[in-house]
C-alpha positions as CSV (number, residue, x, y, z in Angstrom):
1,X,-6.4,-23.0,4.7
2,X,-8.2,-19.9,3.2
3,X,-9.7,-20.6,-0.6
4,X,-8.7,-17.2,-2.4
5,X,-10.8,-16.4,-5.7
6,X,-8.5,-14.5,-8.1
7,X,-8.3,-11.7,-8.9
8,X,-8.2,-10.8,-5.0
9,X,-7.6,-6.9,-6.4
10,X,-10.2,-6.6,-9.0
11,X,-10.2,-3.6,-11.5
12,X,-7.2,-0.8,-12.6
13,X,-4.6,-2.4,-9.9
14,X,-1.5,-3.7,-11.8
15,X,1.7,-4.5,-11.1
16,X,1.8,-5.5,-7.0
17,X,4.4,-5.2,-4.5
18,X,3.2,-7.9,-1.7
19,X,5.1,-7.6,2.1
20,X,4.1,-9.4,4.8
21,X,4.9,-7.4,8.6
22,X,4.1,-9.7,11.2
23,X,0.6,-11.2,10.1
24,X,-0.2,-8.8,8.3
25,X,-0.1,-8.3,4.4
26,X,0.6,-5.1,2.4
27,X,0.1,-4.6,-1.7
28,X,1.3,-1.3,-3.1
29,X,-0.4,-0.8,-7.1
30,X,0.7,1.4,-9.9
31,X,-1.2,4.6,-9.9
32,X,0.3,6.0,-13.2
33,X,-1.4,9.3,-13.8
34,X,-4.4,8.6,-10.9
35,X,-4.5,10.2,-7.3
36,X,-4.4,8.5,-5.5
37,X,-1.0,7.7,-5.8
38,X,0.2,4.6,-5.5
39,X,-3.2,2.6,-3.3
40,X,-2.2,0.5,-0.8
41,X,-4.5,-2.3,0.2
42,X,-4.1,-5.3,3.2
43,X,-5.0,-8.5,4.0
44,X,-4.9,-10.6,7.2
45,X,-5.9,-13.9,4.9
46,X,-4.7,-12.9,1.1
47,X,-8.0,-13.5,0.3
48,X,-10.2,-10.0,1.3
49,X,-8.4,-7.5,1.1
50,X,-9.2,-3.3,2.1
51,X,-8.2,-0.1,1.4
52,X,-5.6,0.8,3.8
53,X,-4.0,4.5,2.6
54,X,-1.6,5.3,-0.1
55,X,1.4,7.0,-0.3
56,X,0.6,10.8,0.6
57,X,2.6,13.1,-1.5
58,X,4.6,10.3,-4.2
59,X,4.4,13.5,-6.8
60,X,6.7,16.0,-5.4
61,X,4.7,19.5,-5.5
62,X,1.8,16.5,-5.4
63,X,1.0,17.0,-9.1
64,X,1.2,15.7,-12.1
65,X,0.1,17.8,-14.2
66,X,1.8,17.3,-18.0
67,X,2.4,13.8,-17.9
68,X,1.0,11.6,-21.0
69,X,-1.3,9.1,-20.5
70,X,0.0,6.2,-19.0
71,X,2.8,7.8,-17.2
72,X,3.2,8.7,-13.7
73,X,3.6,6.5,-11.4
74,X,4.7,2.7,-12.6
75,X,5.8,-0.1,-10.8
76,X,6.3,0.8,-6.8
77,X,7.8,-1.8,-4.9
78,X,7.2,-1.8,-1.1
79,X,9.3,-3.2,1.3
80,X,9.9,-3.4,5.3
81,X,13.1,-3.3,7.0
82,X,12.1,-4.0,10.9
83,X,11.0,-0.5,11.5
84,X,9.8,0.7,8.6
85,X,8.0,0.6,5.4
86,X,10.1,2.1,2.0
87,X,8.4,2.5,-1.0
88,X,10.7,3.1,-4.2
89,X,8.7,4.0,-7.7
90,X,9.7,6.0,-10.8
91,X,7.8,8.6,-12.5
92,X,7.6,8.1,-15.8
93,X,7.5,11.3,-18.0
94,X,7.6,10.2,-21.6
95,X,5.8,7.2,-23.0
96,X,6.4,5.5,-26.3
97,X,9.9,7.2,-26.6
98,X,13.7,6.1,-27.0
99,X,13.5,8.4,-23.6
100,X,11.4,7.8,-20.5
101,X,12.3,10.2,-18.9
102,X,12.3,8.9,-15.2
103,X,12.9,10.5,-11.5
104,X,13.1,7.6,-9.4
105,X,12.4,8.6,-5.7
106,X,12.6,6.8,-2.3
107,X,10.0,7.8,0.8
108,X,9.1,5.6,3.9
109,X,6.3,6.0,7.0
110,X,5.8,3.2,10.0
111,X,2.0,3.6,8.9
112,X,0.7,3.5,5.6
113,X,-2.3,5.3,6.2
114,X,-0.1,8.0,7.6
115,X,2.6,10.0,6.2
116,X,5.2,9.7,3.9
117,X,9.0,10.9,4.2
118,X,8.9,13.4,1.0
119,X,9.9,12.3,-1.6
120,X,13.6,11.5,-2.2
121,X,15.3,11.4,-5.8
122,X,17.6,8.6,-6.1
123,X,19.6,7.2,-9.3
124,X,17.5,6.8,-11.9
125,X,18.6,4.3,-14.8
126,X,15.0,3.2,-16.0
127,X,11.9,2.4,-14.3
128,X,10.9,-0.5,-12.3
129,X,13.0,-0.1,-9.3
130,X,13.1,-2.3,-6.3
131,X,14.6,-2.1,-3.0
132,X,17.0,-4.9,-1.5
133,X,17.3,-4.7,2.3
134,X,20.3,-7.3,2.9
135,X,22.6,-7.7,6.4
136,X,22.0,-4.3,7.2
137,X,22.8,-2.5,3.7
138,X,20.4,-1.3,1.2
139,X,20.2,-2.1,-2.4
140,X,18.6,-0.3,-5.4
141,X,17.4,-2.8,-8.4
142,X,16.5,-1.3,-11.9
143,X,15.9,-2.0,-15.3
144,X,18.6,-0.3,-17.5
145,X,17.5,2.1,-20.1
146,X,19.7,2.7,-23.7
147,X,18.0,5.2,-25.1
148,X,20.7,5.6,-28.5
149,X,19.8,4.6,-31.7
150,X,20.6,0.9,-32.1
151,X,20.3,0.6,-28.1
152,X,18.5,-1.9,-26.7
153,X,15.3,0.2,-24.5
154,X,15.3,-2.8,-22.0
155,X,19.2,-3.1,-21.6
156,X,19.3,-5.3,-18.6
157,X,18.6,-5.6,-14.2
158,X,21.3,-3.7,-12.8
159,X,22.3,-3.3,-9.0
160,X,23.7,0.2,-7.4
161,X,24.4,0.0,-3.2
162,X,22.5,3.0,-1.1
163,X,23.7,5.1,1.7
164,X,21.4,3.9,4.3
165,X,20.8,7.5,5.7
166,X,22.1,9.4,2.7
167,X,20.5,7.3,-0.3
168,X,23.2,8.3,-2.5
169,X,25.1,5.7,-4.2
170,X,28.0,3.7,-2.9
171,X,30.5,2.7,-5.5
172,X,29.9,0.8,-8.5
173,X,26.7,-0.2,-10.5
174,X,26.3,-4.0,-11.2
175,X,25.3,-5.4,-14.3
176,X,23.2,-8.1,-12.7
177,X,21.8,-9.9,-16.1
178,X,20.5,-8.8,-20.1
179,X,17.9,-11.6,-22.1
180,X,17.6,-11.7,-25.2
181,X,13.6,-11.4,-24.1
182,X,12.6,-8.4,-22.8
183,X,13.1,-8.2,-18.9
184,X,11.8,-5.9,-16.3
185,X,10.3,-5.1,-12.9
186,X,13.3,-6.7,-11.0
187,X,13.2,-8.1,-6.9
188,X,15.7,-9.8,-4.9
189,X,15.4,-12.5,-2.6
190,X,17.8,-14.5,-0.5
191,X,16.6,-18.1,0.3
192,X,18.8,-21.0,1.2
193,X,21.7,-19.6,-0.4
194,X,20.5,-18.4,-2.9
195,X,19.7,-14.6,-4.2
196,X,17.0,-15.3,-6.3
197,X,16.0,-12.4,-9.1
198,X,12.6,-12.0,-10.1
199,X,11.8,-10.6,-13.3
200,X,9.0,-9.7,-15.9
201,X,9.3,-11.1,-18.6
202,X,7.8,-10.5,-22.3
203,X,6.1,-7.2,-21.4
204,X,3.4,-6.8,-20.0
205,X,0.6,-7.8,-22.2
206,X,-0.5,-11.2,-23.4
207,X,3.5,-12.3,-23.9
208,X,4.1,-11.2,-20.1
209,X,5.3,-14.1,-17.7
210,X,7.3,-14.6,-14.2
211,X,11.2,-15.8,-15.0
212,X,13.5,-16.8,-12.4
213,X,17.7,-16.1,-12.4
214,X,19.9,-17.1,-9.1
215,X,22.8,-16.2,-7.8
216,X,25.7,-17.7,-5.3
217,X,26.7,-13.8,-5.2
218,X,24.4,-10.9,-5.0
219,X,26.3,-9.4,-7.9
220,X,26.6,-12.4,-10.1
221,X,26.9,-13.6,-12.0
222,X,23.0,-15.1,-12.8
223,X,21.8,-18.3,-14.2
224,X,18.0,-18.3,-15.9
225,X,15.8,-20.6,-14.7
226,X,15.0,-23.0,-18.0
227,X,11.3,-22.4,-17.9
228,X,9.1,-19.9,-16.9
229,X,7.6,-20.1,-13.0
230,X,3.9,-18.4,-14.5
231,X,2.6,-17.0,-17.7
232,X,-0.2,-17.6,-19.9
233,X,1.5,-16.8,-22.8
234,X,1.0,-20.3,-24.5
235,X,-2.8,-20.5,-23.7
236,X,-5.5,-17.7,-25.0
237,X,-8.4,-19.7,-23.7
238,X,-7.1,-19.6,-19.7
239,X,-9.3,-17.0,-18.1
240,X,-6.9,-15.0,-16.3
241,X,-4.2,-13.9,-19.1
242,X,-1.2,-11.6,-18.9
243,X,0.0,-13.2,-16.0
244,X,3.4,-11.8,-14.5
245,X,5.3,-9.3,-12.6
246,X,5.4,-11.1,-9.5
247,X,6.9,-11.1,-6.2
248,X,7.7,-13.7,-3.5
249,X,6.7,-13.5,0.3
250,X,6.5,-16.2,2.8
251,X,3.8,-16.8,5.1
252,X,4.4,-17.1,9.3
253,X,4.4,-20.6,9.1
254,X,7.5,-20.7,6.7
255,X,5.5,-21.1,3.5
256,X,5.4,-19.0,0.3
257,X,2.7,-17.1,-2.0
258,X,2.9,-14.9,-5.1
259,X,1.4,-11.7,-5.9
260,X,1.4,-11.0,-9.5
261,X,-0.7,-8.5,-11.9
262,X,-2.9,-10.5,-14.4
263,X,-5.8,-9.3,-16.4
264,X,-9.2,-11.0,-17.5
265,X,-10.1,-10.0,-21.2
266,X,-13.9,-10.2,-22.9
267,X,-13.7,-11.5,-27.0
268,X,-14.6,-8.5,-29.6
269,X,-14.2,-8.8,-33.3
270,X,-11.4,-7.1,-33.1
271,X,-9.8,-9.6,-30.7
272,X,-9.6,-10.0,-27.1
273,X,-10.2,-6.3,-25.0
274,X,-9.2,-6.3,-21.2
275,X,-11.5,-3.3,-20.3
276,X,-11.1,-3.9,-16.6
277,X,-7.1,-3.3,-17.0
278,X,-4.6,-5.3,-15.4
279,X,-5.3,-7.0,-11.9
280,X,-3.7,-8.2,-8.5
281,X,-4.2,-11.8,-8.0
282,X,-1.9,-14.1,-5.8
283,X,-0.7,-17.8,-6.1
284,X,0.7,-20.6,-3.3
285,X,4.1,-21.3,-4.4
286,X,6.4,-24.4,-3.1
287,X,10.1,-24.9,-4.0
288,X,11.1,-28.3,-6.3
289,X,14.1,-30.1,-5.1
290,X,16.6,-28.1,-7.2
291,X,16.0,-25.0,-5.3
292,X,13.5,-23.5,-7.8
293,X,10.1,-21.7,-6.7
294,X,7.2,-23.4,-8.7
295,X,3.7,-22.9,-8.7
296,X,1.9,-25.3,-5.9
297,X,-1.0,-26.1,-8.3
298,X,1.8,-27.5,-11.1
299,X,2.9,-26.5,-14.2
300,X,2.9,-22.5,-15.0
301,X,-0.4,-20.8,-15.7
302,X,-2.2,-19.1,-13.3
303,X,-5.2,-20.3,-11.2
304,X,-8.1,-19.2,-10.2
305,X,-8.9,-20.6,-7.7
306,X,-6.1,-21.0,-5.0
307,X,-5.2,-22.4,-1.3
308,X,-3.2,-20.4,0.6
309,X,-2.0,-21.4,4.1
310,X,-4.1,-18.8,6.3
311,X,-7.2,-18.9,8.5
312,X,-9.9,-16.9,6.4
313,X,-10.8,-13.7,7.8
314,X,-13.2,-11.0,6.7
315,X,-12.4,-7.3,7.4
316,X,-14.7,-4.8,6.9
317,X,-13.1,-1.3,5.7
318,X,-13.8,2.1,7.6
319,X,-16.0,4.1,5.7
320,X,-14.3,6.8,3.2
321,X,-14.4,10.5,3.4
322,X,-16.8,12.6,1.4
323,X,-13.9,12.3,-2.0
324,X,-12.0,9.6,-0.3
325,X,-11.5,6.3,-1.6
326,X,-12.6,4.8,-3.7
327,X,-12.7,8.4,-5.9
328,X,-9.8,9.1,-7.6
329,X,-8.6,12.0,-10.0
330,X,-6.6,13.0,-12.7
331,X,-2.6,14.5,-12.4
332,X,-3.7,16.3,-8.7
333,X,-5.6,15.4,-5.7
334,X,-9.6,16.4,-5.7
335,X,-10.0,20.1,-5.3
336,X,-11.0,20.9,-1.4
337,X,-14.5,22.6,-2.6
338,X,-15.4,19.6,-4.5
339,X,-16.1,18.5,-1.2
340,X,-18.2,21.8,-0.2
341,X,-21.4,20.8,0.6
342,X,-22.5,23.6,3.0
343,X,-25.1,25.8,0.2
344,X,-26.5,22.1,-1.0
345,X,-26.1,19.5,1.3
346,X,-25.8,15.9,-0.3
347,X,-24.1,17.4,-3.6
348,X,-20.6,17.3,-4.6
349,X,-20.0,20.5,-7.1
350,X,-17.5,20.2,-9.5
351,X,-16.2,23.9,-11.2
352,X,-15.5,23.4,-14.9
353,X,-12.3,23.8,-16.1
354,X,-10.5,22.0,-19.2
355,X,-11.7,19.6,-21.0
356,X,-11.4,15.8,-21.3
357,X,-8.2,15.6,-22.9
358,X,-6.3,18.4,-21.0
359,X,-3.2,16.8,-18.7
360,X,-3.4,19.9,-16.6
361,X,-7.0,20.9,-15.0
362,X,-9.4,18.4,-15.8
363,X,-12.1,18.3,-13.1
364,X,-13.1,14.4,-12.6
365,X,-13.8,12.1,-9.9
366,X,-14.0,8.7,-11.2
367,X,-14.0,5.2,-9.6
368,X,-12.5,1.5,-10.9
369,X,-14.5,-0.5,-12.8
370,X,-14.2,-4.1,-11.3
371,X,-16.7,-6.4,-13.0
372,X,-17.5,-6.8,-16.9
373,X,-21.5,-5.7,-16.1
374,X,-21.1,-3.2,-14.3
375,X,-23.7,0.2,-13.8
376,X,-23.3,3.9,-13.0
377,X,-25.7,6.4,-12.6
378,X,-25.8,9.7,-11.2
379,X,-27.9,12.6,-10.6
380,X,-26.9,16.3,-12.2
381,X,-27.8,19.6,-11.6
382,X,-26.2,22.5,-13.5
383,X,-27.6,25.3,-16.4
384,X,-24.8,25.5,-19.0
385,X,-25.0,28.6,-21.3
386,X,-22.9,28.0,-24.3
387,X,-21.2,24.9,-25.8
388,X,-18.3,25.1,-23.7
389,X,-19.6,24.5,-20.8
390,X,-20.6,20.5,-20.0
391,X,-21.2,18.6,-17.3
392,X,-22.2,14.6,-17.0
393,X,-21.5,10.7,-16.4
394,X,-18.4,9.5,-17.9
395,X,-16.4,6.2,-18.7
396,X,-12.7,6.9,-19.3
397,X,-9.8,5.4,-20.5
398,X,-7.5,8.1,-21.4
399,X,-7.6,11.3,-23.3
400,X,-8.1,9.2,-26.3
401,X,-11.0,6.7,-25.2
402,X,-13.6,7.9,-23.6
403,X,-17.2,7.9,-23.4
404,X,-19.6,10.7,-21.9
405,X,-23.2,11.6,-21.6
406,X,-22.8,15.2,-20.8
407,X,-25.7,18.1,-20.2
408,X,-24.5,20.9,-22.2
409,X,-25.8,23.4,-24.8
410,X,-26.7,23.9,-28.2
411,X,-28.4,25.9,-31.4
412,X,-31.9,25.8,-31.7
413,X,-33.2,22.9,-34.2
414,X,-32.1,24.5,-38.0
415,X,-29.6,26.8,-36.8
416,X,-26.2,26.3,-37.9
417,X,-23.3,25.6,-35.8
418,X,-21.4,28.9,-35.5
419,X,-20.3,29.3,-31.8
420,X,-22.2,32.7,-31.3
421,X,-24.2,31.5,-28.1
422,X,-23.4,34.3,-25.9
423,X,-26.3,35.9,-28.3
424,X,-28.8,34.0,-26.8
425,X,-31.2,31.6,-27.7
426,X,-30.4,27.8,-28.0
427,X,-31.7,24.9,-25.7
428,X,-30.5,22.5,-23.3
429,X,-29.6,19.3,-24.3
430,X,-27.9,15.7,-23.4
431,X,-25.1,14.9,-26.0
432,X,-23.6,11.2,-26.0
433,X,-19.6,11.5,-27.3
434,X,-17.6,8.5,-28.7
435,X,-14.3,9.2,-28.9
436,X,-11.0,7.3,-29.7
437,X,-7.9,7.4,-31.2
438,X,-9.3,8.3,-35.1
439,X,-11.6,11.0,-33.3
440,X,-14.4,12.3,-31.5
441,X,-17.9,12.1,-32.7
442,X,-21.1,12.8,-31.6
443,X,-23.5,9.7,-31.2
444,X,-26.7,11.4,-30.0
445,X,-28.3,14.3,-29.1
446,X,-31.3,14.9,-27.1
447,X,-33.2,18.1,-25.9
448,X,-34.0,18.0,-21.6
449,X,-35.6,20.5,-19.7
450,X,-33.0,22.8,-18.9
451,X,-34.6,23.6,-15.1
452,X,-34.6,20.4,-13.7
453,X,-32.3,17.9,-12.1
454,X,-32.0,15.2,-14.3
455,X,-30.7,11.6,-13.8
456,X,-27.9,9.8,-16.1
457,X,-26.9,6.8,-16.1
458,X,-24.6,3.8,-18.3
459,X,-24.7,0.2,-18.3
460,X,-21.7,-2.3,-19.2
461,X,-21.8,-5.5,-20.6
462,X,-18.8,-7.4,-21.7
463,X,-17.5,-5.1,-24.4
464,X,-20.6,-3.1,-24.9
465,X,-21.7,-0.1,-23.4
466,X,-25.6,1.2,-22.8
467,X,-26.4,5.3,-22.1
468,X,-29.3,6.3,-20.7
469,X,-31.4,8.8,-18.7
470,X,-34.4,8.6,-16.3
471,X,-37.3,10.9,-16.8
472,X,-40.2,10.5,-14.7
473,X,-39.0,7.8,-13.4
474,X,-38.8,6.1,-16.9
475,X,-35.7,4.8,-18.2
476,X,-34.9,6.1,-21.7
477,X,-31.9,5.1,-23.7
478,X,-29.4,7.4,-25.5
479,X,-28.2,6.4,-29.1
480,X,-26.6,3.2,-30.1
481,X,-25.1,0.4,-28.6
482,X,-21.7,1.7,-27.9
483,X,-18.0,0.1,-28.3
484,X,-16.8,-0.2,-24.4
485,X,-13.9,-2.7,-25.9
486,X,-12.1,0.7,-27.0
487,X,-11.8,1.5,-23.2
488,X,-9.1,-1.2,-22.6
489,X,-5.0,-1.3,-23.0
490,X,-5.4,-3.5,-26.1
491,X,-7.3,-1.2,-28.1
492,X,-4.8,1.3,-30.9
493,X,-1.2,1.2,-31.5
494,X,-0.1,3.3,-28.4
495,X,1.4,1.9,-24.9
496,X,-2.0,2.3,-22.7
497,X,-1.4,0.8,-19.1
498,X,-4.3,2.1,-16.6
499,X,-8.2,0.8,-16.8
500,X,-11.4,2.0,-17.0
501,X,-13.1,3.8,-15.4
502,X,-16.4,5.3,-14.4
503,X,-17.1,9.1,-13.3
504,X,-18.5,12.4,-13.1
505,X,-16.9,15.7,-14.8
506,X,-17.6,19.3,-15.5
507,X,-15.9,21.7,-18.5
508,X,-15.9,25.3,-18.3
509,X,-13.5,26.2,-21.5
510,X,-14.1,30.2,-21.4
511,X,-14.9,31.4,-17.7
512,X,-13.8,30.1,-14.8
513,X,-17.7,30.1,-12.8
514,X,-19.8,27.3,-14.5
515,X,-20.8,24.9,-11.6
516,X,-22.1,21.7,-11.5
517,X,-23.8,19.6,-9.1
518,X,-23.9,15.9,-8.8
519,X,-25.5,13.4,-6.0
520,X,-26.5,10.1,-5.4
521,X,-23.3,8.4,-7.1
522,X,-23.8,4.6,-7.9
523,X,-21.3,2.3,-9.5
524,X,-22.6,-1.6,-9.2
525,X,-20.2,-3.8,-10.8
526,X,-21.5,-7.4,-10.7
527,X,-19.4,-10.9,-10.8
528,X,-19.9,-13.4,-13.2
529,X,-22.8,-16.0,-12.7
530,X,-24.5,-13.1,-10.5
531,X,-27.4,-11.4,-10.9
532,X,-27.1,-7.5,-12.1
């Protein structure tokens, strides 16, 4: 037995798709608006888990560019069919709309850290789809969209047949199942008998939960399970919370485990804030003597601390490429002369382009946050000229929640602010920006020398966050204490989905030549009870 410490995915990796091939275990994540898309990691033990590749080119054209915040990528679900792994996901391109908007595509590789079938479009009723791979025929699952007035946005799981070769549709769509409680995020599995459905229930924050329906016949109709198989809807105090969106997989010695996202929040005044996003953890599941799956611990909420039936193994991962993982970027893949360090070896230059809240060209490289104390810091080198040019250390949410300690320009002390730099004069200077969703507003400003590399760096503490910069080798904070809780899916009115993040970024608004170079990179995220 191998004692697993959830989450086993810590940080931005939500809503798994587990699949076991031989002894081997696979997790595909929601990337939503991140490259790389959809991360897959794997596991000989459940327990540690690597980085194994994603799925190269899931955004036809591989871009993304124009799609809100929180869309992209949700929900792939990964499967194996004997040969081969498929991956089915939707692209979502409207959020918080009657419409969503979706392309849902189909691609498939025998590797995962090779390459990908491109991209195939497939029937797209909603999001959430799944793949079905039953005595030799294949299956879409989805989540039924009415997007009229009066219609119900989650209208039920229906079931459409696939052309093996062809993936277009075969006959009629099946209305599998509706709830009076919001369902998603469908899977199918047949187990003595029965087809058992999987399903999301409650949405996916602190109402979310695992429901079970069966099935004699794989179109119906289904019966729901009485009770739900996990949540932690009807605790607050549990420390892993949101738990849900799960999937089944047995083991090679016949027994079963499930991967589902969760997410651990930190208390604020304004209530709890999961800053870290939602989370992969996994859960050793047996079946009770009417032929339901329960959780092997008892009862329904989610443990921390689980048994699964493997030997415990430790892997240790290849070393990434210069902008490999675990860097990731906005809407495109990293530009290949971010990764030009032939005129300053050790650097990583970034070219400014838009700003922070652009969905088109924003140049970023960021990384998951995966602890709540967690520290970045980061070493810059660039000579902006005018106040739209910036470069720095960021943590990022979205477009709308972000924080950034950024070396950029500004008037001379007295002058007013005019815009008319490109007469010359001002001064260099570090400015600290707080934004979110009522704004953006400048928390500090503070004048640097403008010929030197200078070192920035941010620590995190439960909901809090900490700028500072080193000069002289003494460590010298920026501003006030800030609000990191406002980095978290809870936080505002909108649907928010992703995590946070920390990162490095340049903004060139005007020209297209302002450079800025970055080295020495450090993101430390430290567990609870450890010692930063």
């Amino acid at each position: 037995m191998t004692l697993l410490r959830n989450p086993v995915l810590r940080g931005f990796f939500p809503d798994p798709s587990l699949v076991r091939v031989g002894e081997r275990y696979y997790v595909a994540t929601s990337s939503f608006e991140w490259f790389p898309t959809i991360p897959v990691h794997t596991s000989v033990d459940l327990a540690h888990w690597e980085y194994a590749g994603h799925v190269r080119g899931a955004a036809p054209g591989d871009s993304l560019a124009g799609v809100p915040d929180s869309g992209g990528i949700w929900a792939p679900s990964l499967s194996w069919d004997g040969e081969r792994f498929w991956v089915v996901y939707a692209i979502v391109r409207s959020v918080g709309t009657p419409y969503f908007d979706t392309d849902t595509y189909v691609s498939m590789t025998t590797d995962v850290a090779g390459e990908w079938t491109a991209p195939q479009r497939v029937v797209s009723h909603g999001f959430d789809p799944a793949l079905f791979h039953h005595e030799g025929r294949l299956w879409l699952l989805n989540l039924q969209n009415d997007h009229r007035p009066g219609g119900r946005r989650f209208a039920g799981i229906v079931l459409t047949e696939l052309d093996r070769r062809t993936l277009d549709p075969i006959g009629a769509t099946h209305l599998l199942l509706q709830h009076e409680r919001l369902i998603e995020g469908p899977k199918l599995l047949h187990h003595d008998g029965w087809y058992h459905l999987l399903l999301a229930e409650g949405g996916t924050g602190f109402e979310h939960g695992v429901r079970m329906a069966r099935s004699r016949a794989l179109t119906g109709p289904y019966e729901l399970d009485d009770r739900p198989m996990l949540t932690s809807r009807d605790d607050l105090t549990l420390p892993l919370q949101k738990a849900g969106h799960g999937e089944l997989v047995q083991t090679p010695h016949g027994d079963w485990v499930l991967s589902h996202l969760t997410a651990r929040p930190v208390p604020t005044p304004a209530g709890p804030r999961c800053t870290l996003g939602r989370e992969t953890a996994i859960q050793s599941v047996t079946w009770d003597e009417h032929g339901w799956p329960r959780l092997a611990h008892g009862g329904h909420h989610p443990a921390v601390n689980v048994e699964v039936p493997t030997r415990p193994q430790t892997r240790t991962a290849e070393p990434p490429g210069e902008l490999g993982w675990p860097w990731s970027s906005l809407r495109s893949a990293p530009d290949p002369s971010w990764a030009d360090t032939t005129a300053r070896p050790g650097w990583i230059r970034l070219r400014g382009r838009h700003g922070p809240e652009s969905r088109w060209a924003y140049s970023l490289l960021a990384q998951r946050i995966t602890e709540h104390r967690a520290e970045a810091e980061v070493t810059v080198d660039s000579r902006p000229a005018t106040f739209t040019q910036a470069a720095g250390l960021v943590l990022r949410y979205d477009a709308e929640a972000y924080l950034s300690l950024d070396l950029t320009w500004a008037e001379n002390d007295g002058e007013e602010q005019r815009g008319q730099q490109w007469q010359g004069g001002g001064r260099t200077v570090l400015r600290l920006v707080d934004r979110d969703d009522t704004g953006t507003r400048q928390a500090a400003v503070v004048d640097v020398d403008p010929d030197a590399p200078i070192t920035l760096g941010v620590t995190t503490e439960g909901a809090t966050a900490r700028f500072w910069y080193l000069r002289d080798g003494i460590r010298t904070d920026v501003g006030e204490l800030l609000d990191f809780g406002k980095l978290s899916d809870d936080h505002g009115a909108k649907l928010r989905f992703t995590g946070a993040m920390a990162g490095i970024h340049a903004i060139d608004l005007v020209g297209t030549g302002f450079d800025a170079y970055f080295r020495d990179f450090r993101l430390a995220c430290t567990p609870e009870g450890s010692a930063m």
